[in-house]
TORROKOL-788302 format. One record per atom (N, C-alpha, C): residue number from 1; chain; atom name; x, y negated, z. Coordinates in nm, 4 decimals, decimal comma. Example, Ala and Ser with C-alpha at 12.3 -4.5 7.8 and 13.67 -1.06 7.14 Angstrom:
TORROKOL-788302
{k = 1&c = A&a = N&u = 1,3190&v = 0,5690&w = 0,7800} .
{k = 1&c = A&a = CA&u = 1,2300&v = 0,4500&w = 0,7800} .
{k = 1&c = A&a = C&u = 1,3200&v = 0,3300&w = 0,7800} .
{k = 2&c = A&a = N&u = 1,2850&v = 0,2250&w = 0,7080} .
{k = 2&c = A&a = CA&u = 1,3670&v = 0,1060&w = 0,7140} .
{k = 2&c = A&a = C&u = 1,2900&v = -0,0030&w = 0,7870} .
end
This chain:
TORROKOL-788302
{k = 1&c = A&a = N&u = 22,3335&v = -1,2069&w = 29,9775} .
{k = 1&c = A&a = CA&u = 22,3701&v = -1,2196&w = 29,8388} .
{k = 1&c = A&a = C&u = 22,5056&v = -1,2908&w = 29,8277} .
{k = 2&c = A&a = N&u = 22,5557&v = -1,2806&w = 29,7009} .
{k = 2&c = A&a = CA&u = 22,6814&v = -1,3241&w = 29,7050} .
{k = 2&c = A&a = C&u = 22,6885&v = -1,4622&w = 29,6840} .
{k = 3&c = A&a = N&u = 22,7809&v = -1,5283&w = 29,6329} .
{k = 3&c = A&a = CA&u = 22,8228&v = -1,6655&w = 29,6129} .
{k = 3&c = A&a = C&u = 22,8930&v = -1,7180&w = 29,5915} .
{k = 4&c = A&a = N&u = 22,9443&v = -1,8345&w = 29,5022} .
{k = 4&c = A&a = CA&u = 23,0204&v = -1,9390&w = 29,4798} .
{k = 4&c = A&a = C&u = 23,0880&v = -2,0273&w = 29,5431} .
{k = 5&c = A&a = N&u = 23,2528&v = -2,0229&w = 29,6043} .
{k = 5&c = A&a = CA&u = 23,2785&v = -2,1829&w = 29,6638} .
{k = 5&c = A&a = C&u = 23,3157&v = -2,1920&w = 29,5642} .
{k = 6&c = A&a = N&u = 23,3117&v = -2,3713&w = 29,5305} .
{k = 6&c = A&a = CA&u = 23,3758&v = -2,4399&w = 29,4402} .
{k = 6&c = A&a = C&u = 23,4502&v = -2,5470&w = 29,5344} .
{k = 7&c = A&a = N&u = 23,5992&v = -2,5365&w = 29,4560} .
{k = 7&c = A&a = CA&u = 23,6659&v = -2,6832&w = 29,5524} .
{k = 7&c = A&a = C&u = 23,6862&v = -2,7629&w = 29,4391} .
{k = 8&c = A&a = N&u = 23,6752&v = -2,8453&w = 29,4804} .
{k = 8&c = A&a = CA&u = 23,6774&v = -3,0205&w = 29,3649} .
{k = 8&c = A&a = C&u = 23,7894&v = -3,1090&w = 29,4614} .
{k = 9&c = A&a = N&u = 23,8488&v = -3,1573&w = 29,3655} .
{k = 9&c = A&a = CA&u = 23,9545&v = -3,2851&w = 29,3991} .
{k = 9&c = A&a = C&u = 23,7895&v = -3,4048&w = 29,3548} .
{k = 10&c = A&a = N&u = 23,8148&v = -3,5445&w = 29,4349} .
{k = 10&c = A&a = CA&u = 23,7541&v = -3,6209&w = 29,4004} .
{k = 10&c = A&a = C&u = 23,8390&v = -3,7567&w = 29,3544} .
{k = 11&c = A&a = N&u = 23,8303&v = -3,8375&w = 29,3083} .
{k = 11&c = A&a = CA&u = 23,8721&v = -3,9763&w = 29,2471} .
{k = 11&c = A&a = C&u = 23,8072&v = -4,0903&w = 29,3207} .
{k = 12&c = A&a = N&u = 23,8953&v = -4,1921&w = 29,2774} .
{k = 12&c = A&a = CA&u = 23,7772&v = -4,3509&w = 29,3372} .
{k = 12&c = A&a = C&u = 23,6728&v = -4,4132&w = 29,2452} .
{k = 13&c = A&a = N&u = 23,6630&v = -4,2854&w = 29,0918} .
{k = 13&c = A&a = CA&u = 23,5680&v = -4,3109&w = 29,0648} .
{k = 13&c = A&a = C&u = 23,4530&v = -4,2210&w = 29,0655} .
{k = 14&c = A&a = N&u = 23,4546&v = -4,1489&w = 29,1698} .
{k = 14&c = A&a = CA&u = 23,3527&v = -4,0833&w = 29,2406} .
{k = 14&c = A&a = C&u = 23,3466&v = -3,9790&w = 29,1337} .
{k = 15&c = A&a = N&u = 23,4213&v = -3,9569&w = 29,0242} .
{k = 15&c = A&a = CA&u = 23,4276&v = -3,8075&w = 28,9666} .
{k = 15&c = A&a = C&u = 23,5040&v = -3,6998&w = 29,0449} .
{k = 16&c = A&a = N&u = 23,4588&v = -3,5895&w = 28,9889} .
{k = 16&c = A&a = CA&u = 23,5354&v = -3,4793&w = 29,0686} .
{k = 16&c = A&a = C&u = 23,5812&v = -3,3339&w = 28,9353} .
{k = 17&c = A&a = N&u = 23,6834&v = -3,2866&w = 28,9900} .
{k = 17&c = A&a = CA&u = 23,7115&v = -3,2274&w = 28,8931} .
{k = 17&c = A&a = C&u = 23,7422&v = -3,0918&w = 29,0173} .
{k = 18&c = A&a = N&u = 23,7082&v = -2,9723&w = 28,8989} .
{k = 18&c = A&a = CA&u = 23,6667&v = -2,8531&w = 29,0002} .
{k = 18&c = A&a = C&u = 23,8443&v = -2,7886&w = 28,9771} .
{k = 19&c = A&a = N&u = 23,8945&v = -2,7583&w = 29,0797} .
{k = 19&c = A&a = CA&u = 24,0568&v = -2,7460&w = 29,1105} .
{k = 19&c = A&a = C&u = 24,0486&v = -2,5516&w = 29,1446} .
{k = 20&c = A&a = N&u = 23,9170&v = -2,5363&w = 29,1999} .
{k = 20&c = A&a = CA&u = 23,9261&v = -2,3578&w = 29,2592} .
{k = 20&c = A&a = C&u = 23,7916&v = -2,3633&w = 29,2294} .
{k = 21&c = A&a = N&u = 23,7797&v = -2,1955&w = 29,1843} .
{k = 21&c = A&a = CA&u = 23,6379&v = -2,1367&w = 29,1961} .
{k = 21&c = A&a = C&u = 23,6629&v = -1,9588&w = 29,2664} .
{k = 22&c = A&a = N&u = 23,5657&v = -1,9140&w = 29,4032} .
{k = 22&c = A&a = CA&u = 23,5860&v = -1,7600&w = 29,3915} .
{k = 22&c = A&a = C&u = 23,4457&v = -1,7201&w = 29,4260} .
{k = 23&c = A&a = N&u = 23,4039&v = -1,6242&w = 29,4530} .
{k = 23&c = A&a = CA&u = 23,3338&v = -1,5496&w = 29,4371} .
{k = 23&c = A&a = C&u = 23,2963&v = -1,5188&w = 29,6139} .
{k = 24&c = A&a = N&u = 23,2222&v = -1,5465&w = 29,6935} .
{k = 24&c = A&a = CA&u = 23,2357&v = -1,4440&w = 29,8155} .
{k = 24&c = A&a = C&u = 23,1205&v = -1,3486&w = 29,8223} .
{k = 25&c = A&a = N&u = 23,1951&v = -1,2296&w = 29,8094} .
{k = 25&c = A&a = CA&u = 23,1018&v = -1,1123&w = 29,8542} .
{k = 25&c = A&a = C&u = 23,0289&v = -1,0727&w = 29,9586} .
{k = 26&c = A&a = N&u = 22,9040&v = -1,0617&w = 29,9354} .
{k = 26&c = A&a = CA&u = 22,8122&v = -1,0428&w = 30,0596} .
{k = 26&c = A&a = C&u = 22,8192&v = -0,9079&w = 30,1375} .
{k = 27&c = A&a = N&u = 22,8482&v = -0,7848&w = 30,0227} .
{k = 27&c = A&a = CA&u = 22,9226&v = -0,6502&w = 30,0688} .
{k = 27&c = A&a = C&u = 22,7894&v = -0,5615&w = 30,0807} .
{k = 28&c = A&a = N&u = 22,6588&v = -0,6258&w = 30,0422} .
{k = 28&c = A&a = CA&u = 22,5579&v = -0,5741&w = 29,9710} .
{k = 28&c = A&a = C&u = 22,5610&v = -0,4591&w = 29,8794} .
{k = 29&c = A&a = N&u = 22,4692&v = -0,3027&w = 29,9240} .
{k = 29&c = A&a = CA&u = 22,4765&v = -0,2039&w = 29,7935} .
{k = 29&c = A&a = C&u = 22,3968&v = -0,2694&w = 29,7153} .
{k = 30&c = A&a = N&u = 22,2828&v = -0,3710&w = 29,7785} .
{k = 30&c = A&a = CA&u = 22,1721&v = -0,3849&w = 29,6953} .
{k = 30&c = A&a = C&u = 22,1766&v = -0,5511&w = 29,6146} .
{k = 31&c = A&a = N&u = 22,3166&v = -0,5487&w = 29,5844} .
{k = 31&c = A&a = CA&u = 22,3676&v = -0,7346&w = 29,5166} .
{k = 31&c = A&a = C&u = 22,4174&v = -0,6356&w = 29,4375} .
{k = 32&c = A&a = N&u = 22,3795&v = -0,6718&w = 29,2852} .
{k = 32&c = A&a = CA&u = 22,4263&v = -0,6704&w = 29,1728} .
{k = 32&c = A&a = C&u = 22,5727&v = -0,6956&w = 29,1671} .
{k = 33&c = A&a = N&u = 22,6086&v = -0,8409&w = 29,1987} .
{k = 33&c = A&a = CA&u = 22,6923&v = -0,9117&w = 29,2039} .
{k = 33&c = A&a = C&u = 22,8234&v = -0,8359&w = 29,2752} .
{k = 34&c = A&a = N&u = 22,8130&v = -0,7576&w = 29,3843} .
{k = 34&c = A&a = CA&u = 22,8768&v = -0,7222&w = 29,4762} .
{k = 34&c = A&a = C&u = 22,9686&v = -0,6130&w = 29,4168} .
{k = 35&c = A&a = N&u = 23,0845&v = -0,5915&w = 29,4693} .
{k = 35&c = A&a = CA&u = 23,1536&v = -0,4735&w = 29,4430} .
{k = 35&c = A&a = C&u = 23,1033&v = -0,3658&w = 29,4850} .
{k = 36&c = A&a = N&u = 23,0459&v = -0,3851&w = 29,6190} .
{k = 36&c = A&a = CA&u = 22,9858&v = -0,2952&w = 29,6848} .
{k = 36&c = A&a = C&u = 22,8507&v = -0,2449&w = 29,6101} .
{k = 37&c = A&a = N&u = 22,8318&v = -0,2519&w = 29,5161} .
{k = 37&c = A&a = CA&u = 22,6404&v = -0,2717&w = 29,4573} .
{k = 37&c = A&a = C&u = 22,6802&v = -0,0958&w = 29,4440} .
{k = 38&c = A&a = N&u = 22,5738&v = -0,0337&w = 29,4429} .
{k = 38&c = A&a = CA&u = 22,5602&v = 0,1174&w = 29,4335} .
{k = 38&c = A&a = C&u = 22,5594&v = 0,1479&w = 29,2768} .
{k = 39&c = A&a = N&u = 22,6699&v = 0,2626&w = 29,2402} .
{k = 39&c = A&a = CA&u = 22,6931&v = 0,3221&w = 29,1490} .
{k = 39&c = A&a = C&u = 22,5788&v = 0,4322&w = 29,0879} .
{k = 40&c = A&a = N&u = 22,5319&v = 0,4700&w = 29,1878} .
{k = 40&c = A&a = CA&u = 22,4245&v = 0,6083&w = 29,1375} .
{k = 40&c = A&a = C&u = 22,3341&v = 0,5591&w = 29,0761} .
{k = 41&c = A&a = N&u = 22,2522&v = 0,6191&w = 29,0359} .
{k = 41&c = A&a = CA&u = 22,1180&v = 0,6425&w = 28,9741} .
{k = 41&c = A&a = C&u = 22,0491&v = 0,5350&w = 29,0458} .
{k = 42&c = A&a = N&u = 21,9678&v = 0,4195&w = 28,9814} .
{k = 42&c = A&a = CA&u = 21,8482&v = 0,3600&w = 29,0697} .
{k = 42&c = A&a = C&u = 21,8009&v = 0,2619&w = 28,9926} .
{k = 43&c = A&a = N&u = 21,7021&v = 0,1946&w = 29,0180} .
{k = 43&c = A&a = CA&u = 21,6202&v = 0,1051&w = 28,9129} .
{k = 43&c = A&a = C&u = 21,6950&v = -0,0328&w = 28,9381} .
{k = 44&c = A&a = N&u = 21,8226&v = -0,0580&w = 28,9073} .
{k = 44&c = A&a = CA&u = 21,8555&v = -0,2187&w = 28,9700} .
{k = 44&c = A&a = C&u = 21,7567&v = -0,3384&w = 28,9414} .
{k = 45&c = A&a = N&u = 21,6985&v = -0,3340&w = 28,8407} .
{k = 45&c = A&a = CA&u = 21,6139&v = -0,4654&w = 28,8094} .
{k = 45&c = A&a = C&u = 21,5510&v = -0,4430&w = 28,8980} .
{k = 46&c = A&a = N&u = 21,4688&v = -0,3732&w = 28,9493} .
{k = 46&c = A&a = CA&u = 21,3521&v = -0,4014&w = 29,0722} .
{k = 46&c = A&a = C&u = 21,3976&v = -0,4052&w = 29,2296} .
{k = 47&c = A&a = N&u = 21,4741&v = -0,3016&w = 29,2558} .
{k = 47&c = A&a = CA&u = 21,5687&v = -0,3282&w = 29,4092} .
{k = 47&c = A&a = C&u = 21,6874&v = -0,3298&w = 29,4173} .
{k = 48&c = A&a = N&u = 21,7484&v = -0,4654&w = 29,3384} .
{k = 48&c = A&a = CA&u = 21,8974&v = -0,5231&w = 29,3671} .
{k = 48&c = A&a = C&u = 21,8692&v = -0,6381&w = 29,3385} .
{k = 49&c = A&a = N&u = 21,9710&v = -0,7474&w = 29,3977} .
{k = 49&c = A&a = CA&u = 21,9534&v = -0,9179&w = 29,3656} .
{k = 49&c = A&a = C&u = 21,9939&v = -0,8824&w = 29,2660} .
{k = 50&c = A&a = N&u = 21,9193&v = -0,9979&w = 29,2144} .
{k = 50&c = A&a = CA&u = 21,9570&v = -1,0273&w = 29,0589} .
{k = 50&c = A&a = C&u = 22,0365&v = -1,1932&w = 29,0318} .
{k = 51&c = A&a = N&u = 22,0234&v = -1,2380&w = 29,1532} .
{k = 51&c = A&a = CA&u = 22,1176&v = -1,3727&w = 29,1293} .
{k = 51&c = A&a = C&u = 22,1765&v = -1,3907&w = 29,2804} .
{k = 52&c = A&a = N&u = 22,2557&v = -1,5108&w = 29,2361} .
{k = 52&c = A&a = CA&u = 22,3466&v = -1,5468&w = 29,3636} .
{k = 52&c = A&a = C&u = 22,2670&v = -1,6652&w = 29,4550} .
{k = 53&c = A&a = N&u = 22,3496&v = -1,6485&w = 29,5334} .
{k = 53&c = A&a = CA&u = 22,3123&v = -1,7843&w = 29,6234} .
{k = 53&c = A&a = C&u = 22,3543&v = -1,9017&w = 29,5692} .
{k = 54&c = A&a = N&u = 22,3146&v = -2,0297&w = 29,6035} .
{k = 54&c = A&a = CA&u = 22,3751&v = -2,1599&w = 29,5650} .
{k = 54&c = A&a = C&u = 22,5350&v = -2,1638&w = 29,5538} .
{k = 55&c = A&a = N&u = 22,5794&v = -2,1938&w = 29,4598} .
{k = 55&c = A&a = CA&u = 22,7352&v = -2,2832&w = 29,4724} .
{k = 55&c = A&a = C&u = 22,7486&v = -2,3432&w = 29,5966} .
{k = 56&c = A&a = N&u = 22,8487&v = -2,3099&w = 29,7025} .
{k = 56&c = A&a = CA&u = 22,8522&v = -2,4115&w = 29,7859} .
{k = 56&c = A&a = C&u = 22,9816&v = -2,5062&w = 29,7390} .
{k = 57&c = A&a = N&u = 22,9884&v = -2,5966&w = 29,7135} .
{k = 57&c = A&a = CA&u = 23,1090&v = -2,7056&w = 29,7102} .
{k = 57&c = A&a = C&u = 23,1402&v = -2,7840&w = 29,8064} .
{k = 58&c = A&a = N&u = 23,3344&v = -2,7759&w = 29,7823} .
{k = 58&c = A&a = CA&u = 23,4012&v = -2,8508&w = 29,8619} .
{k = 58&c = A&a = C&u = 23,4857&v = -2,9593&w = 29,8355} .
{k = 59&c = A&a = N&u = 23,4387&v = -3,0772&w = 29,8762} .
{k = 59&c = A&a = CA&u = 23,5992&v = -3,1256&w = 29,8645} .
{k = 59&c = A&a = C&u = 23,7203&v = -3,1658&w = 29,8633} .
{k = 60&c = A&a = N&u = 23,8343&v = -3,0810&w = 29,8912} .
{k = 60&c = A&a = CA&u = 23,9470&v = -3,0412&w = 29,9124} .
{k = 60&c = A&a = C&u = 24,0441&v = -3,1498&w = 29,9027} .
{k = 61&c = A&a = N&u = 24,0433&v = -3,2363&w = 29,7615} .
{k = 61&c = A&a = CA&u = 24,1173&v = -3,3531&w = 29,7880} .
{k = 61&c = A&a = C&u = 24,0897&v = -3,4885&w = 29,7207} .
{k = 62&c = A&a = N&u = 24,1197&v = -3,5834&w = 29,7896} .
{k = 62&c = A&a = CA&u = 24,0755&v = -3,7232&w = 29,7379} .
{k = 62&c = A&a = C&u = 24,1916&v = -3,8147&w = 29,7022} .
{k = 63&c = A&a = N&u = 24,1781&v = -3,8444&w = 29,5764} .
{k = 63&c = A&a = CA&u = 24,2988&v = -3,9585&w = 29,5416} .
{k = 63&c = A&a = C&u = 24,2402&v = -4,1012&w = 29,5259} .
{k = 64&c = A&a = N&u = 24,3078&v = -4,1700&w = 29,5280} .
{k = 64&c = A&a = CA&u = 24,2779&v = -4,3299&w = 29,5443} .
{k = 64&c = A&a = C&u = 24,2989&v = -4,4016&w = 29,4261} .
{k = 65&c = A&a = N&u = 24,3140&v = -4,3057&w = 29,3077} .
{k = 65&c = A&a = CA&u = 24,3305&v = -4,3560&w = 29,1910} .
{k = 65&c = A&a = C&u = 24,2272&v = -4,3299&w = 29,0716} .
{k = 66&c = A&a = N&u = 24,1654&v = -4,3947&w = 28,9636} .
{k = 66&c = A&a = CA&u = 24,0265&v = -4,3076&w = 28,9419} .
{k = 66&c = A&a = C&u = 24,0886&v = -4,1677&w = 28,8040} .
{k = 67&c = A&a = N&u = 24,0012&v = -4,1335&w = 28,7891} .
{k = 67&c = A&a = CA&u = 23,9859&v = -3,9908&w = 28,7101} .
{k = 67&c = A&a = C&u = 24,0884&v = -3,9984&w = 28,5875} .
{k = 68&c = A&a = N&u = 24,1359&v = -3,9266&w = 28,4978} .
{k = 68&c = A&a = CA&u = 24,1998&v = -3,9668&w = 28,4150} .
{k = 68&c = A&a = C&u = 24,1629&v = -3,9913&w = 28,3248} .
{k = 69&c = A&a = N&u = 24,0296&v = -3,9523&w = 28,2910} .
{k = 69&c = A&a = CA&u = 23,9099&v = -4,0209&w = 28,1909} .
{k = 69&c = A&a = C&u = 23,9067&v = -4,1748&w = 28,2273} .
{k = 70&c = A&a = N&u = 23,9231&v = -4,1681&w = 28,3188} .
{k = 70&c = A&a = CA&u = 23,8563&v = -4,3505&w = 28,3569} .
{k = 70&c = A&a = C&u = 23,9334&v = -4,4739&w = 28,3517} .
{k = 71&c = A&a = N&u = 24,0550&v = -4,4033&w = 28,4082} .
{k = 71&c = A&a = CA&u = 24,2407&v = -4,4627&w = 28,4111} .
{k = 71&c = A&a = C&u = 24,2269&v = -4,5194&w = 28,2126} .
{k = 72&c = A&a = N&u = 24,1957&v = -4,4055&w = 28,1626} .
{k = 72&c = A&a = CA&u = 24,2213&v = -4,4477&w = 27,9979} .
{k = 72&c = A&a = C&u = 24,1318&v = -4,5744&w = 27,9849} .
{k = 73&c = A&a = N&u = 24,0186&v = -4,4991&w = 28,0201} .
{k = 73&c = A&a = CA&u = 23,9027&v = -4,6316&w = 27,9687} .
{k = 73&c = A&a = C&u = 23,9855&v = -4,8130&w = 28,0000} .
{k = 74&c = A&a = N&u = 24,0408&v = -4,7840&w = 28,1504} .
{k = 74&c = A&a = CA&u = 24,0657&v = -4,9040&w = 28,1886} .
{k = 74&c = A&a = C&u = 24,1563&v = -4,9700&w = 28,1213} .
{k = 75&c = A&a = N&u = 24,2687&v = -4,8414&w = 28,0955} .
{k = 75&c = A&a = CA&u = 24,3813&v = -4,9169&w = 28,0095} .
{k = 75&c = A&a = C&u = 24,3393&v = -4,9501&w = 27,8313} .
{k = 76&c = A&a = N&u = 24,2308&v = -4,8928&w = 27,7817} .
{k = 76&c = A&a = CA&u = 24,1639&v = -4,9981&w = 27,6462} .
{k = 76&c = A&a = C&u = 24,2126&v = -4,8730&w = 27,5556} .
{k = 77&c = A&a = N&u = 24,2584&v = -4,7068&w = 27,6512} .
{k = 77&c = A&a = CA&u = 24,2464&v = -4,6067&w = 27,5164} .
{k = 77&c = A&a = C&u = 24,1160&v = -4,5392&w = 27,5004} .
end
């Protein structure tokens, strides 16, 4: 089945903000999801996935400064 990476930048306040999202194709006729999913005639609700695999997440980069939500809080906006 197909699936989700997600890459996230993270902060030092342990938030993360999602920077990339794609899609990887399993190359499945029988994934909905797939480019590959079969065009013809066939019952998809009963023999094709009907959902993906888990999100897998990554994360890609870490700053040493916190979120920009949090930066405000600190500075009293």
């Amino acid at each position: 089945m197909c699936y989700k990476i997600i890459q996230y930048a993270e902060y030092s306040c342990s938030h993360q903000t999602v920077t990339r999202q794609q899609v990887v194709d399993c190359r499945k006729r029988d994934c909905r999801f797939s480019p590959s999913h079969q065009t013809g005639m066939h019952t998809c609700g009963s023999t094709c996935s009907q959902i993906m695999l888990p999100d897998q997440g990554l994360i890609m980069e870490q700053f040493s400064n916190p979120c920009p939500r949090c930066r405000g809080l600190m500075n009293g906006h």
